[in-house]
C-alpha positions, 0 to 999 in steps of 0.5 A: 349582523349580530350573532347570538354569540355577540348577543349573549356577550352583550346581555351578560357583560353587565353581570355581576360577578359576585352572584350565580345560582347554585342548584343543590349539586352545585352547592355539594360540589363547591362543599367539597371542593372547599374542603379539598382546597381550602377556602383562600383558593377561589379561583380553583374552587370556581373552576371546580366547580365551574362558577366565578370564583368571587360567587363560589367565595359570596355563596359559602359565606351566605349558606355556608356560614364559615366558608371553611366548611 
């Protein structure tokens, strides 16, 4: 028998990496972590802020503009 563990791997394993939803804190925190890191550390900026780093780098090119905030 499944776990709702396995059943949340299977559900998300097709998940698309490049894309998360970002509340307006969520979108602050990863401002300011791209400033404090600087846009070519995704992968600390996502940990950061607690999002895959390729959605953190696809977010601030969508609202951000230039991802070096």
């Amino acid at each position: 028998m499944a776990s709702s563990f396995d059943h949340y791997i299977l559900l998300n394993a097709g998940q698309d990496m490049h894309y998360a939803e970002f509340a307006a804190d969520e979108s602050t925190a990863l401002r300011e972590a791209i400033k404090e890191y600087e846009a070519n550390k995704w992968k600390v900026i996502g940990q950061k802020v607690g999002k895959p780093a390729k959605a953190c780098e696809q977010y601030a090119k969508e609202h951000f503009g230039n991802a070096n905030t």
